[in-house]
C-alpha beads as a LAMMPS data file, in Angstrom:
LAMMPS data file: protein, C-alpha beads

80 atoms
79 bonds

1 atom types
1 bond types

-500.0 500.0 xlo xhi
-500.0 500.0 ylo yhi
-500.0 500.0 zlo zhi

Masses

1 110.0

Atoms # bond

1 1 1 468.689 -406.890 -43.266
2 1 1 469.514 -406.411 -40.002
3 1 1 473.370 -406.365 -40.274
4 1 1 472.418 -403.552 -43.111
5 1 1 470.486 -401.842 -40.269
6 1 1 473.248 -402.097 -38.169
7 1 1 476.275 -400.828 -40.458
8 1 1 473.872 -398.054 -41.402
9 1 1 473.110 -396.532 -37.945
10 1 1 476.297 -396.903 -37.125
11 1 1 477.484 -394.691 -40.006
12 1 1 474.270 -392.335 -39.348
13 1 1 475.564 -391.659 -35.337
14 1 1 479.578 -391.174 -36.621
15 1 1 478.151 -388.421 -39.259
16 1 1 476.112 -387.248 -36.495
17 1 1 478.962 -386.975 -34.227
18 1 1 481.142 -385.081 -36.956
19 1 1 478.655 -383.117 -37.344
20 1 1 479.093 -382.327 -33.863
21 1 1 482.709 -381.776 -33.739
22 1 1 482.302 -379.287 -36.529
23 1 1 479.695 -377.475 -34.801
24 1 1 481.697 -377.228 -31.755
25 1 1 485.050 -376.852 -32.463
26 1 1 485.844 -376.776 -36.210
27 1 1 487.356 -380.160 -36.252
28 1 1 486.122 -382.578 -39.097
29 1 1 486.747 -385.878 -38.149
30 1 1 486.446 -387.034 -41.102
31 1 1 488.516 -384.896 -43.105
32 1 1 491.021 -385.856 -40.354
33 1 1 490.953 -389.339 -41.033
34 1 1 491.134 -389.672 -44.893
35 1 1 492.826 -386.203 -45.668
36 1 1 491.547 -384.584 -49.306
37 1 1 491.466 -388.015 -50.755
38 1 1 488.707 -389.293 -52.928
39 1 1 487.674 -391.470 -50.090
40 1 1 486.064 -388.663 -47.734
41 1 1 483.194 -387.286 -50.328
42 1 1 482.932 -391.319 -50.682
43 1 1 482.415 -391.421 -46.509
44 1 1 479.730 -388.477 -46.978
45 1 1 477.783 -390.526 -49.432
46 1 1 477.448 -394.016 -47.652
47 1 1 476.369 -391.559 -44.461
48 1 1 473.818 -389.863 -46.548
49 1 1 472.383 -392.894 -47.693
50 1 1 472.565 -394.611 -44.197
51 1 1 470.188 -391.755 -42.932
52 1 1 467.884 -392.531 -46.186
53 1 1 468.022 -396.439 -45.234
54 1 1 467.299 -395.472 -41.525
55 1 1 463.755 -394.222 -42.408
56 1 1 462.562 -397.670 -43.495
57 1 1 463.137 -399.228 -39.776
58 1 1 462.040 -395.600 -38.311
59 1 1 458.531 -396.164 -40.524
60 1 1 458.079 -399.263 -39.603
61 1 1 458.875 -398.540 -36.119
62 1 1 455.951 -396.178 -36.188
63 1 1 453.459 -398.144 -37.908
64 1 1 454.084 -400.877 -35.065
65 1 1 453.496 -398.187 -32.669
66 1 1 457.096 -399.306 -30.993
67 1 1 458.389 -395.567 -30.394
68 1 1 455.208 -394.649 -28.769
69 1 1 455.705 -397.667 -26.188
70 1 1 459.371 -396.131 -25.661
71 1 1 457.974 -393.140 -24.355
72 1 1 455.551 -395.290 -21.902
73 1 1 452.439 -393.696 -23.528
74 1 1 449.694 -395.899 -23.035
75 1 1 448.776 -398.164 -25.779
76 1 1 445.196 -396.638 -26.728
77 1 1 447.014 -393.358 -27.822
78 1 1 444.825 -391.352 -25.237
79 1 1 447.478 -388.277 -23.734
80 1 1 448.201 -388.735 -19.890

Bonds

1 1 1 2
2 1 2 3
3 1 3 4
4 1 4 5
5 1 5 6
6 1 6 7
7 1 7 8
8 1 8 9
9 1 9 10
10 1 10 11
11 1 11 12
12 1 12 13
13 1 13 14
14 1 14 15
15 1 15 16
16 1 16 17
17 1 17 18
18 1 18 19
19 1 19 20
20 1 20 21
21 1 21 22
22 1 22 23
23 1 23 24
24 1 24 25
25 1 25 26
26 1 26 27
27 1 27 28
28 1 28 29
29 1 29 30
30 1 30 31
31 1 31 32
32 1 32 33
33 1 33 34
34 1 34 35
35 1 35 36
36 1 36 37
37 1 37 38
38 1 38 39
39 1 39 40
40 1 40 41
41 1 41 42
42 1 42 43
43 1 43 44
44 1 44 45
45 1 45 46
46 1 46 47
47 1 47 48
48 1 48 49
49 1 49 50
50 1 50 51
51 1 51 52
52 1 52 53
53 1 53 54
54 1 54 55
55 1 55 56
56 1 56 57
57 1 57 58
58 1 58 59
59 1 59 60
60 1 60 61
61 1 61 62
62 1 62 63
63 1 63 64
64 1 64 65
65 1 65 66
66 1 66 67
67 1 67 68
68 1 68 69
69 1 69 70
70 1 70 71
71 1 71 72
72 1 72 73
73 1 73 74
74 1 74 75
75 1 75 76
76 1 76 77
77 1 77 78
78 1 78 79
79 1 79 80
């Protein structure tokens, strides 16, 4: 599971970062790569999926209380 965690965040930050390139300057990365093949709606998929899978560890995250400790807020949940 965690190799799966790892290939999907990966994919989640490149889609995030073409994302960014389009934004910015026009420029899809990923259209760059693969041209008008069959291979880039294929790319878009696996991303969109990868940010689906990505809420399961980002849940469970939360449940465990882990993000809150990120921030440093103390562990009773009371505001500083």
């Amino acid at each position: 599971m965690r190799a799966l965690n790892l290939v999907t965040l990966i994919l989640v930050i490149v889609g995030g970062l073409n994302w960014g390139l389009i934004g910015l300057f026009g420029f899809n990365l990923v259209t760059a790569i693969f041209g008008a093949t069959v291979l880039t709606p294929i790319v878009y998929i696996l991303v969109g999926l990868s940010a689906l899978w990505q809420l399961v560890p980002l849940s469970r995250s939360f449940a465990a209380g882990e993000v809150a400790a990120e921030r440093g807020y103390p562990p009773t949940g009371r505001s500083l």
